[in-house]
PyMOL CGO cylinders between C-alpha atoms (Angstrom):
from pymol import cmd
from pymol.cgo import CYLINDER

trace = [
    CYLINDER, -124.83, -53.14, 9.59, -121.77, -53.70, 6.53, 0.3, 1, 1, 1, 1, 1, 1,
    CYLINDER, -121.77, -53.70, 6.53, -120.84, -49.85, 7.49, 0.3, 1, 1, 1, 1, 1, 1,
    CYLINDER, -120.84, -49.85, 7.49, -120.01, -50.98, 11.23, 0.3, 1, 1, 1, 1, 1, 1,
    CYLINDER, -120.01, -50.98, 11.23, -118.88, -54.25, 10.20, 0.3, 1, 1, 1, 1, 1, 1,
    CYLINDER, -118.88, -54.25, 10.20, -116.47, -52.51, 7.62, 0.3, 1, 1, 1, 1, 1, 1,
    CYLINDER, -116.47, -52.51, 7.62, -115.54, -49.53, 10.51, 0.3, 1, 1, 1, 1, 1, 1,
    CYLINDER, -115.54, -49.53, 10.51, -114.76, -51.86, 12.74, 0.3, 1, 1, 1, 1, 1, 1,
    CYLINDER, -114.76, -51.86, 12.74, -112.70, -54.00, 10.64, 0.3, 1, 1, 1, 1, 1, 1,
    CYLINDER, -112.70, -54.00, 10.64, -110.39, -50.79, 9.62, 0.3, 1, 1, 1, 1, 1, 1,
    CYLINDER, -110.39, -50.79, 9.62, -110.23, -50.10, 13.74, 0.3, 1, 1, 1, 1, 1, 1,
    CYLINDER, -110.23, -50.10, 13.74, -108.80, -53.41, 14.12, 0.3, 1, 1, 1, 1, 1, 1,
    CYLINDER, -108.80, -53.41, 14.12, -106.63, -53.91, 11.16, 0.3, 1, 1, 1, 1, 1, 1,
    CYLINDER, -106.63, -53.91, 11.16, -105.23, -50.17, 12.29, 0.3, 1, 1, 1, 1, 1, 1,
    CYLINDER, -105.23, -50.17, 12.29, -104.81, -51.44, 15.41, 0.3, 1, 1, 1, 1, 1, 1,
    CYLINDER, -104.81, -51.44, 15.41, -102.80, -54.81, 14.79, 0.3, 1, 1, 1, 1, 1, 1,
    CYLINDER, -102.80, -54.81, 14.79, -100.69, -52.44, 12.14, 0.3, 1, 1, 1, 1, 1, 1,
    CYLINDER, -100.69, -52.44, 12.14, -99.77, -50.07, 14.61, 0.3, 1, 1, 1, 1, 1, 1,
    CYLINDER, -99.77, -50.07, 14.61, -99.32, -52.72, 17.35, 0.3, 1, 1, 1, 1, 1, 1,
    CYLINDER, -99.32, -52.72, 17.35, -97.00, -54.28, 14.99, 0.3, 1, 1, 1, 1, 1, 1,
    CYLINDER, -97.00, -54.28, 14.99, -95.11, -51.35, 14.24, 0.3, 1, 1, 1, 1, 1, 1,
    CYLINDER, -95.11, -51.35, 14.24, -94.31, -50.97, 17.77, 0.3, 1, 1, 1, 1, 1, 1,
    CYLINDER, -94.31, -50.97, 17.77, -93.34, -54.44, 17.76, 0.3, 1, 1, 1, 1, 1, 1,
    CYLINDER, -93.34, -54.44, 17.76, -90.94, -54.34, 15.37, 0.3, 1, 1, 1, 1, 1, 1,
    CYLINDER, -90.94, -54.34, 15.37, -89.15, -51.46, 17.00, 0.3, 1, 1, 1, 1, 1, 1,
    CYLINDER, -89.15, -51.46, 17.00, -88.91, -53.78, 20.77, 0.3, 1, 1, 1, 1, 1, 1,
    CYLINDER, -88.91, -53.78, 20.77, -86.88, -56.30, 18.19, 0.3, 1, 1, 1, 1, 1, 1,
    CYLINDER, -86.88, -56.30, 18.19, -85.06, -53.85, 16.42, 0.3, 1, 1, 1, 1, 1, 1,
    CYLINDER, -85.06, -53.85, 16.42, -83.80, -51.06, 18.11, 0.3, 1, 1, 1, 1, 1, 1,
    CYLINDER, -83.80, -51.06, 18.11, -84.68, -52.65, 21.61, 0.3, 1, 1, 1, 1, 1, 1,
    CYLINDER, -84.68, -52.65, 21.61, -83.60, -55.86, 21.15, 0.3, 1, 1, 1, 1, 1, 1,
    CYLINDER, -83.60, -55.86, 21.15, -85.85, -57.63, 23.65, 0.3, 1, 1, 1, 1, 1, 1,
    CYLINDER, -85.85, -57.63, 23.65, -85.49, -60.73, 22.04, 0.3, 1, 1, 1, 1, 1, 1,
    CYLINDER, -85.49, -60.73, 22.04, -81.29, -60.22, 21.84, 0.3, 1, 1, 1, 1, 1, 1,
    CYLINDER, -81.29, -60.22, 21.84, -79.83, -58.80, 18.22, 0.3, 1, 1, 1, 1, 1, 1,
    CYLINDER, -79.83, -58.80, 18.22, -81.57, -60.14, 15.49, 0.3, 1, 1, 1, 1, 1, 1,
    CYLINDER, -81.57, -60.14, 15.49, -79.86, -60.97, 12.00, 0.3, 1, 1, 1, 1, 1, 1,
    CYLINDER, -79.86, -60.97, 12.00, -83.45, -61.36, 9.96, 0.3, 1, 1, 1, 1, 1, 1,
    CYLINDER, -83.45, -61.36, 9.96, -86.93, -61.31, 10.62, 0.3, 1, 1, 1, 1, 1, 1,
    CYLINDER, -86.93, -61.31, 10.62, -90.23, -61.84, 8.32, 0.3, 1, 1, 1, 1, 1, 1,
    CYLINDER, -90.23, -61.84, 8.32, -93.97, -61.71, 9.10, 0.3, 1, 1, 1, 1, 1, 1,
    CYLINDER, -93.97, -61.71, 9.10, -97.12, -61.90, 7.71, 0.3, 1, 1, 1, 1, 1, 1,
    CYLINDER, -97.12, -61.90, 7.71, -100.37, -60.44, 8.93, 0.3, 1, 1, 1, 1, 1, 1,
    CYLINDER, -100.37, -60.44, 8.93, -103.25, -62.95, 8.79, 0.3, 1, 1, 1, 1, 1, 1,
    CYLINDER, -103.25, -62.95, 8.79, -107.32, -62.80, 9.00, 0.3, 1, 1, 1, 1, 1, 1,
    CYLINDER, -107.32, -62.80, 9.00, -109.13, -65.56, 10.93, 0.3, 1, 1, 1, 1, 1, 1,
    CYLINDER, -109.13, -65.56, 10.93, -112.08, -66.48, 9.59, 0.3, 1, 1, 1, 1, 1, 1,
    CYLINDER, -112.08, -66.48, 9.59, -114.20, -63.51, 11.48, 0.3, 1, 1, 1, 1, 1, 1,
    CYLINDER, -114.20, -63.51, 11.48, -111.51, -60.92, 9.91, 0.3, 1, 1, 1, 1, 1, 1,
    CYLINDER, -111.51, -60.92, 9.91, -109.76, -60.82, 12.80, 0.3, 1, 1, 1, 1, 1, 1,
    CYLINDER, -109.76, -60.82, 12.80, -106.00, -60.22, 12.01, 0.3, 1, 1, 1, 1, 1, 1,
    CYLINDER, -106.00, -60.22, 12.01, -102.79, -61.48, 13.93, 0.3, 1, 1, 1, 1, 1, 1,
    CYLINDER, -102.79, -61.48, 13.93, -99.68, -61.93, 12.71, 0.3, 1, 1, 1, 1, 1, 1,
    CYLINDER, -99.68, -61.93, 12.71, -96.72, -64.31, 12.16, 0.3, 1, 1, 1, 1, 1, 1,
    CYLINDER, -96.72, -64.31, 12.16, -93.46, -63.62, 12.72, 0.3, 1, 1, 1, 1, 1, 1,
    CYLINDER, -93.46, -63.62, 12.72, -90.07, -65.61, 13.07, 0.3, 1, 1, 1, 1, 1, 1,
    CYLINDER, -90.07, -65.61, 13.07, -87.03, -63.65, 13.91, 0.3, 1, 1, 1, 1, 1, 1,
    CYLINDER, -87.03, -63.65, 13.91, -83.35, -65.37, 13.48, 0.3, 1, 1, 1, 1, 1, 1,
    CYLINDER, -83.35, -65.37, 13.48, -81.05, -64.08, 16.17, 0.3, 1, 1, 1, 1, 1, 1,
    CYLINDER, -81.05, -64.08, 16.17, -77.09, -63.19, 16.02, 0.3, 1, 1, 1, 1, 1, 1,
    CYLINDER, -77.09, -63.19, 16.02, -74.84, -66.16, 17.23, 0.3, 1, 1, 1, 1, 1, 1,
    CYLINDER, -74.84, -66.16, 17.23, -74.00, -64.61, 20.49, 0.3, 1, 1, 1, 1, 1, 1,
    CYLINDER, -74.00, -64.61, 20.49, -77.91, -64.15, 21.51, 0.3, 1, 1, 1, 1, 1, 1,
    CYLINDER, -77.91, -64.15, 21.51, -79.12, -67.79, 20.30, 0.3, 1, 1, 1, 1, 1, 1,
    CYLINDER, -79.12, -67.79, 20.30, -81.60, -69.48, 22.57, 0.3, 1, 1, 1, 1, 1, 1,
    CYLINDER, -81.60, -69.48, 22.57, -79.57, -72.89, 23.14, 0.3, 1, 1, 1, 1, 1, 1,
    CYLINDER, -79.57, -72.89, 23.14, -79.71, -73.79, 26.46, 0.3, 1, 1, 1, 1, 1, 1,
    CYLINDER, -79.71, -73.79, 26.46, -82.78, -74.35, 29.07, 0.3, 1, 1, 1, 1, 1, 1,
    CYLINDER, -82.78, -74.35, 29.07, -81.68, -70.81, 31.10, 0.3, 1, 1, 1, 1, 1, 1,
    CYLINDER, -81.68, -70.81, 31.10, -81.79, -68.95, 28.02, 0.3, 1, 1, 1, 1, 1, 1,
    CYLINDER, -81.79, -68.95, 28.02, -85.58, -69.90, 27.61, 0.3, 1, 1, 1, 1, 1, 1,
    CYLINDER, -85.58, -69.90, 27.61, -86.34, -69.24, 30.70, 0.3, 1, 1, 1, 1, 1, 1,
    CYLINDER, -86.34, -69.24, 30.70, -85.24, -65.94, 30.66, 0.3, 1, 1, 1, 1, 1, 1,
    CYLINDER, -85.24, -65.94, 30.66, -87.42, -64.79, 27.74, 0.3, 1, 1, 1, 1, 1, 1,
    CYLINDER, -87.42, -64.79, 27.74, -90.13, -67.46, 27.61, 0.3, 1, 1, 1, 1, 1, 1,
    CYLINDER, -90.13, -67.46, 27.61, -92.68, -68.78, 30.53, 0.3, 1, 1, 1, 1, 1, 1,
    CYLINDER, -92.68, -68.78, 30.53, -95.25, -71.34, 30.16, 0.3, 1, 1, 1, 1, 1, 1,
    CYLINDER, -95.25, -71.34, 30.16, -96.64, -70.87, 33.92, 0.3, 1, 1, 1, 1, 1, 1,
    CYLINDER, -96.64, -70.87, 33.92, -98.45, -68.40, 36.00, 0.3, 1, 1, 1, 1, 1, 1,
    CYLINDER, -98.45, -68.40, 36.00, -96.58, -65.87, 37.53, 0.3, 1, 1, 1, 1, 1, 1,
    CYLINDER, -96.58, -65.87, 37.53, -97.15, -65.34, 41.17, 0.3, 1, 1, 1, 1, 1, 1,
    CYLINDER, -97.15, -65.34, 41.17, -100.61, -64.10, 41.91, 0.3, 1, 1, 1, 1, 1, 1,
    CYLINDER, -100.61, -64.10, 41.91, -99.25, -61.59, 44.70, 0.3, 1, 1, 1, 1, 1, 1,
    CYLINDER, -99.25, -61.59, 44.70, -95.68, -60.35, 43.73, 0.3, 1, 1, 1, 1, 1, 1,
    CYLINDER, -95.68, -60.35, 43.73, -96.92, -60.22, 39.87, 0.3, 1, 1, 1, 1, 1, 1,
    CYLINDER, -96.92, -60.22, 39.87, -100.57, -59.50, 40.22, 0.3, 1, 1, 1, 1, 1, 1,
    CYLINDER, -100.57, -59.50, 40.22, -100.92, -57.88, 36.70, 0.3, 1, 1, 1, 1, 1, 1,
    CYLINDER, -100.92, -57.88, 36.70, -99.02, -60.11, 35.21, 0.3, 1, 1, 1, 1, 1, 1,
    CYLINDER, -99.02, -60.11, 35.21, -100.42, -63.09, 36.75, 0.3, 1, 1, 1, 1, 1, 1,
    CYLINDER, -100.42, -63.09, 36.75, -104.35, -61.63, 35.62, 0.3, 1, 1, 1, 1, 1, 1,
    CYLINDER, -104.35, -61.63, 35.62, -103.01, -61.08, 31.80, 0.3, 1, 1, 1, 1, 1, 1,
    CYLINDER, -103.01, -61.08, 31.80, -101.71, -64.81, 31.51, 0.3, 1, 1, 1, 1, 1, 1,
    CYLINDER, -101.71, -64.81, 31.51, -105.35, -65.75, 32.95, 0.3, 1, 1, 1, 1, 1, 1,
    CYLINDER, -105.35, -65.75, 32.95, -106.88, -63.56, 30.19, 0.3, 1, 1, 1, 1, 1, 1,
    CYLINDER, -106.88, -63.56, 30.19, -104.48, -63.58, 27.15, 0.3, 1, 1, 1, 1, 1, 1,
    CYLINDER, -104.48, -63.58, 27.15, -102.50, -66.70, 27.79, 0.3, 1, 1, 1, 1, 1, 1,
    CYLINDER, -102.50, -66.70, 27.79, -105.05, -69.90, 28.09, 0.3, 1, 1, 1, 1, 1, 1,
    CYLINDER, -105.05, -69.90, 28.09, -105.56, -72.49, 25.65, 0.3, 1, 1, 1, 1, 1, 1,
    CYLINDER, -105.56, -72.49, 25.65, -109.13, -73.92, 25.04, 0.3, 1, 1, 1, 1, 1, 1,
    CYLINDER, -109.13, -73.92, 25.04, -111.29, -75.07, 26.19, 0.3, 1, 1, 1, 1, 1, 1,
    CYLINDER, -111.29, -75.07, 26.19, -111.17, -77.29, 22.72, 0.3, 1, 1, 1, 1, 1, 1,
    CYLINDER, -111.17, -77.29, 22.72, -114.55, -77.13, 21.55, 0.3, 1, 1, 1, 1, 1, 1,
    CYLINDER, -114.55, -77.13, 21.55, -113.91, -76.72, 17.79, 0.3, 1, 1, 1, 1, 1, 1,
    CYLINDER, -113.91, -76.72, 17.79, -112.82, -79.02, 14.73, 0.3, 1, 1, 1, 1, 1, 1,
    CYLINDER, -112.82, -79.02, 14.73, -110.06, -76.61, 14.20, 0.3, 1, 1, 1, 1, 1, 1,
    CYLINDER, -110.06, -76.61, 14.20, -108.60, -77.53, 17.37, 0.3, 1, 1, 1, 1, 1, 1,
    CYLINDER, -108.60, -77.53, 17.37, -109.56, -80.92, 17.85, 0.3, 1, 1, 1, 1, 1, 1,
    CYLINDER, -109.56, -80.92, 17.85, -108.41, -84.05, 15.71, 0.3, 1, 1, 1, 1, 1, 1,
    CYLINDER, -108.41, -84.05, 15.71, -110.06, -86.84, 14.71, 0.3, 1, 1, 1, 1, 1, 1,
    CYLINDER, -110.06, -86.84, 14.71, -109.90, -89.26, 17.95, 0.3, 1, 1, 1, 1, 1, 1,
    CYLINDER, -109.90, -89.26, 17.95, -110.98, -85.80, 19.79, 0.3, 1, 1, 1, 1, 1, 1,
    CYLINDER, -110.98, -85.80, 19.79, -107.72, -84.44, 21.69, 0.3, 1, 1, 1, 1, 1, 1,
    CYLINDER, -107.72, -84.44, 21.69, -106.10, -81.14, 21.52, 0.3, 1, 1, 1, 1, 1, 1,
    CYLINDER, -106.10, -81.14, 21.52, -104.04, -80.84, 18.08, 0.3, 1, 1, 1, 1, 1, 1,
    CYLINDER, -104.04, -80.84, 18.08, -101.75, -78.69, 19.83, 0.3, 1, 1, 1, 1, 1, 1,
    CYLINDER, -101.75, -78.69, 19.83, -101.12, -81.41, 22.88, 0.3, 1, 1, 1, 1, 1, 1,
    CYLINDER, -101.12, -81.41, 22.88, -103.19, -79.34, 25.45, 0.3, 1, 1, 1, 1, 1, 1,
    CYLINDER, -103.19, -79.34, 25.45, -103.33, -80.06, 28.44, 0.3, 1, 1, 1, 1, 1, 1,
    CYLINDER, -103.33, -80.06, 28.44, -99.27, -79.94, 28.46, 0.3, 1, 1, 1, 1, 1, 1,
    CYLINDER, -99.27, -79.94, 28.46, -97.22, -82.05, 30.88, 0.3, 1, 1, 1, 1, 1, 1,
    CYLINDER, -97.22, -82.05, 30.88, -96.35, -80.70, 33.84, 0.3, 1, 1, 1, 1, 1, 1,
    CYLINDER, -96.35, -80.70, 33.84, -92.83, -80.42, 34.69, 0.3, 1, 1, 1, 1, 1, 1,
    CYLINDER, -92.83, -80.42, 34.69, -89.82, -78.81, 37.27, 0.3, 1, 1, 1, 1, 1, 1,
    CYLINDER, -89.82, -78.81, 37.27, -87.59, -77.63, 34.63, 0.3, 1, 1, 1, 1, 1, 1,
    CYLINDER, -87.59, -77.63, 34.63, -87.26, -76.92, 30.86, 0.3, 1, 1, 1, 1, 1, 1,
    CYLINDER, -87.26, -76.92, 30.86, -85.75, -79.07, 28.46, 0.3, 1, 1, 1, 1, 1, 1,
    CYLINDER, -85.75, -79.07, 28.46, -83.71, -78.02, 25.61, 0.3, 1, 1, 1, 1, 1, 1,
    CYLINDER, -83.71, -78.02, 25.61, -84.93, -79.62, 22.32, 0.3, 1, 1, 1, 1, 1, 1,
    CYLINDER, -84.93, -79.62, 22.32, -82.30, -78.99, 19.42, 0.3, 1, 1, 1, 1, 1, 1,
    CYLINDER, -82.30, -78.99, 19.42, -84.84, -80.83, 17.23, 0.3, 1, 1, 1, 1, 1, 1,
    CYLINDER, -84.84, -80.83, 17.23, -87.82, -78.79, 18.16, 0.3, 1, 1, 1, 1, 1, 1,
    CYLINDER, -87.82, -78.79, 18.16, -89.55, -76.82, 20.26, 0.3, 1, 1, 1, 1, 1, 1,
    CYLINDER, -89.55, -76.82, 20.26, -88.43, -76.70, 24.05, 0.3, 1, 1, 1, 1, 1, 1,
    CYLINDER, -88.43, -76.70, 24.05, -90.92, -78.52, 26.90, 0.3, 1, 1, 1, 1, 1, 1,
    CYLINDER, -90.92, -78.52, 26.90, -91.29, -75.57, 29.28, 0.3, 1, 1, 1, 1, 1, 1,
    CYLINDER, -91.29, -75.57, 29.28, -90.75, -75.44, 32.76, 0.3, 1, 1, 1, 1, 1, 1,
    CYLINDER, -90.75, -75.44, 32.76, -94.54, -76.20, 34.13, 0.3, 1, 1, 1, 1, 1, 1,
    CYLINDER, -94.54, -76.20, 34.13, -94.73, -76.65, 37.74, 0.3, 1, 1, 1, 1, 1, 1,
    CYLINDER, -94.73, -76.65, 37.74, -97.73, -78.12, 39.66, 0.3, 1, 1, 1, 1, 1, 1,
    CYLINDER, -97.73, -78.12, 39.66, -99.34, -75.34, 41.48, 0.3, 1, 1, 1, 1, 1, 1,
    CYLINDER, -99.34, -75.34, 41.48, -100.82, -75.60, 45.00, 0.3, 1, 1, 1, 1, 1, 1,
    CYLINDER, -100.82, -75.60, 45.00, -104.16, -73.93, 44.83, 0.3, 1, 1, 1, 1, 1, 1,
    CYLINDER, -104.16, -73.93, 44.83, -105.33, -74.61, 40.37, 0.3, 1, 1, 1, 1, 1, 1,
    CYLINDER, -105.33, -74.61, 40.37, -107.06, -71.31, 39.28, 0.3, 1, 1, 1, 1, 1, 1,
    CYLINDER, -107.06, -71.31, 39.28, -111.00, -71.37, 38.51, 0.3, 1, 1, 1, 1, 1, 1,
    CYLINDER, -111.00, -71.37, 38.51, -112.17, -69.18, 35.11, 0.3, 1, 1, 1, 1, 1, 1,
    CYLINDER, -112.17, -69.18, 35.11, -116.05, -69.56, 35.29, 0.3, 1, 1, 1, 1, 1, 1,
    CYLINDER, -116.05, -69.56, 35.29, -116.73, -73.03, 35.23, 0.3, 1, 1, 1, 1, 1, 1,
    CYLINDER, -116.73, -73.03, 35.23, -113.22, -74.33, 33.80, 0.3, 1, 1, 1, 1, 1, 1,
    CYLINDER, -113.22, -74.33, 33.80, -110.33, -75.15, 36.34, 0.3, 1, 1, 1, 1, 1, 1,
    CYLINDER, -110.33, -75.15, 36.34, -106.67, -74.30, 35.14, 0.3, 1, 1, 1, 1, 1, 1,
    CYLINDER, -106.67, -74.30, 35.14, -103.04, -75.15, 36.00, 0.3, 1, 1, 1, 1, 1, 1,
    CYLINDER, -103.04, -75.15, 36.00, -99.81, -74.35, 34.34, 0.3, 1, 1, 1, 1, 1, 1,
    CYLINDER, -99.81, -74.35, 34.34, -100.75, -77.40, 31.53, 0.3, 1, 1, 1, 1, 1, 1,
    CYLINDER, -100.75, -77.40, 31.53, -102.65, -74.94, 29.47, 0.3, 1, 1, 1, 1, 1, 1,
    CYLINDER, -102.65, -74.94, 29.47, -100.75, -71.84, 29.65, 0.3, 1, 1, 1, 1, 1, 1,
    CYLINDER, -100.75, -71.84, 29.65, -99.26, -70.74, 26.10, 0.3, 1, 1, 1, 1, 1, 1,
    CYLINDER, -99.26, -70.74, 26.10, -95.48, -69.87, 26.54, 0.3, 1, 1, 1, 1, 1, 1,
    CYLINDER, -95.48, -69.87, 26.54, -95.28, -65.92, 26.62, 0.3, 1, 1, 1, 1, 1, 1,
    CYLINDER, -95.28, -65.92, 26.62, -92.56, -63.43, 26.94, 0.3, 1, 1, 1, 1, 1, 1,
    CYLINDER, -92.56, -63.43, 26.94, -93.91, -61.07, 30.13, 0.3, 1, 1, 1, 1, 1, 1,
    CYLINDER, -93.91, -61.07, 30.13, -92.35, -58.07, 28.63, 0.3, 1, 1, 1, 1, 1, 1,
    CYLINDER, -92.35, -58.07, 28.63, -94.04, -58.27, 25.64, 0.3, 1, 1, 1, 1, 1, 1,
    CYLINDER, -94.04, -58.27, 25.64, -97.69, -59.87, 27.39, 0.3, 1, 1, 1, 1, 1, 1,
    CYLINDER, -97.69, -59.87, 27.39, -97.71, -56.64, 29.93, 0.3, 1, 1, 1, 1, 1, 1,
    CYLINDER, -97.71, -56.64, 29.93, -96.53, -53.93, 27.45, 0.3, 1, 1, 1, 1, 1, 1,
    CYLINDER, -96.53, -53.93, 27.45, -99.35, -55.30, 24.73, 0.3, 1, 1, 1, 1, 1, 1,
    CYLINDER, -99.35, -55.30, 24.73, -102.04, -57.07, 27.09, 0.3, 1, 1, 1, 1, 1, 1,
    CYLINDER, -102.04, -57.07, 27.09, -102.90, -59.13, 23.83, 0.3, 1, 1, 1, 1, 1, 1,
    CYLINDER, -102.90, -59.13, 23.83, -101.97, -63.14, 22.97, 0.3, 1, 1, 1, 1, 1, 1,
    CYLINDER, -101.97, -63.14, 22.97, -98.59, -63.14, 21.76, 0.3, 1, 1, 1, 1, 1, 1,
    CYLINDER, -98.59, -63.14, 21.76, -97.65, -66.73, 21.86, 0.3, 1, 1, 1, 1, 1, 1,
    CYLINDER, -97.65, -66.73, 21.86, -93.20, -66.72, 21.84, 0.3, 1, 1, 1, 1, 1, 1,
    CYLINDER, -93.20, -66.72, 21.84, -91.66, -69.75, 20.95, 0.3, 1, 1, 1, 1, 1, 1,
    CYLINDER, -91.66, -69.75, 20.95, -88.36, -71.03, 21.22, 0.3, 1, 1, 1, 1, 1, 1,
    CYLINDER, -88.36, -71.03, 21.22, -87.91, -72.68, 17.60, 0.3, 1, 1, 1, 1, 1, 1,
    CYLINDER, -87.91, -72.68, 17.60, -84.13, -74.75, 16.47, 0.3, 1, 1, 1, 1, 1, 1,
    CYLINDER, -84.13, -74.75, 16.47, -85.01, -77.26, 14.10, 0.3, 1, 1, 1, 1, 1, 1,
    CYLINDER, -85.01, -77.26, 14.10, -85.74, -76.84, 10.67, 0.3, 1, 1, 1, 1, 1, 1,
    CYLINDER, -85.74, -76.84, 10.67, -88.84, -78.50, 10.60, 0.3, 1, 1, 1, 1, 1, 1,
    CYLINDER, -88.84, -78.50, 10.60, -90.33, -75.69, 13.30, 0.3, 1, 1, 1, 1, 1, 1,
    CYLINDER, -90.33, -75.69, 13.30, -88.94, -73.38, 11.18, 0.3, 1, 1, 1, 1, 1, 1,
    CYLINDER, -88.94, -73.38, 11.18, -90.72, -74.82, 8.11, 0.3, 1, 1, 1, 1, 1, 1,
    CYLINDER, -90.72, -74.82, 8.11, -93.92, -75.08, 9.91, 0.3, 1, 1, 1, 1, 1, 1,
    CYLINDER, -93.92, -75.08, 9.91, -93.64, -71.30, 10.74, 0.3, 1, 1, 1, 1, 1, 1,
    CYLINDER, -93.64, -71.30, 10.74, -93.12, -70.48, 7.48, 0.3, 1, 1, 1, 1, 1, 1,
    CYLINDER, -93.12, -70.48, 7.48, -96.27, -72.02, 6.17, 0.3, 1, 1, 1, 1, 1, 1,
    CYLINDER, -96.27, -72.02, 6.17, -97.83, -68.73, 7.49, 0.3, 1, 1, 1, 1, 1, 1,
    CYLINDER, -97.83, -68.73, 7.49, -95.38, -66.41, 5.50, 0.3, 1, 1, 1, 1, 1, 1,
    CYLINDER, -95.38, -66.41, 5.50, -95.75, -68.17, 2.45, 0.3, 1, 1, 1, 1, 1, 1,
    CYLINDER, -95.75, -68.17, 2.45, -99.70, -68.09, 2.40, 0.3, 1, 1, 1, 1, 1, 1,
    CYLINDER, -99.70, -68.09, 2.40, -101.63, -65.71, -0.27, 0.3, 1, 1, 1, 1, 1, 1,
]
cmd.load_cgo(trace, "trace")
């Protein structure tokens, strides 16, 4: 049992570093995300040795996220239309969902979401230069059933579709411009 354990841990960690590699080159010499100036990561293992990684990136002047369009051009926090995007629209369904909160991790002490799940619903995106963004998340007519849980655009992590249908794998993009989201990112980076 440690020998598949231990195979399958190389698989994935191979995986993630190879995923990552390719990563790196869509921000660097594809510049999905605009030109960069810097960029750091750090590859982490949840507690079941799963790895994912961290990364900020810190973008030239002229390709700066400032402004509610901007975001909206490179980040969505809502399901894509299920016929004109029907890939798409199945990869936020699996990737791109938050909960259902079920653990302590998740949880805090009066028992919500530590990460403000469900999120409020709303036309438009707002531009936070102290924070994080609120993302456009409009109602939708008919919400979409995943077993016995029923979802809207409130629990949808924000995602970059480039990057969700070229991976098919959680990559949660956020649009960061304070310094206290940037010190809360870097938690991860400083972590041995």
């Amino acid at each position: 049992m440690a020998g598949k354990l231990t195979q399958q841990y190389i698989v994935d960690a191979y995986s993630v570093q190879s995923k990552l590699k390719e990563l790196i080159e869509d921000i660097d010499k594809r510049h999905i995300m605009g030109v960069y100036v810097a960029y750091v990561y750090v590859i982490e293992f949840q507690k079941r040795g799963l790895p994912h990684a961290h990364m900020l990136i810190w973008l030239e002047e002229s390709d700066k996220i400032l402004d509610p369009a901007a975001i909206d051009r490179l980040i969505s926090a809502e399901f894509p239309d299920p016929i004109a995007h029907a890939n798409l629209h199945e990869l936020v369904k699996v990737h791109m969902l938050h909960g259902p909160c079920t653990s302590a991790r998740c949880l805090d002490e009066e028992g919500h979401c530590s990460k403000q799940f469900p999120k409020s619903l709303r036309e438009d995106t707002l531009y936070n230069p102290s924070g994080y963004p609120l993302y456009k998340r409009r109602p939708i007519e008919t919400p979409i059933h995943i077993g016995r849980r029923t979802v809207d655009n409130s629990w949808v992590v924000p995602y970059n579709a480039y990057l969700l249908e070229k991976y098919e794998a959680h990559i949660n993009v956020e649009a960061c411009s304070s310094m206290k989201s940037v010190k809360y990112l870097l938690k991860y980076i400083q972590r041995i």
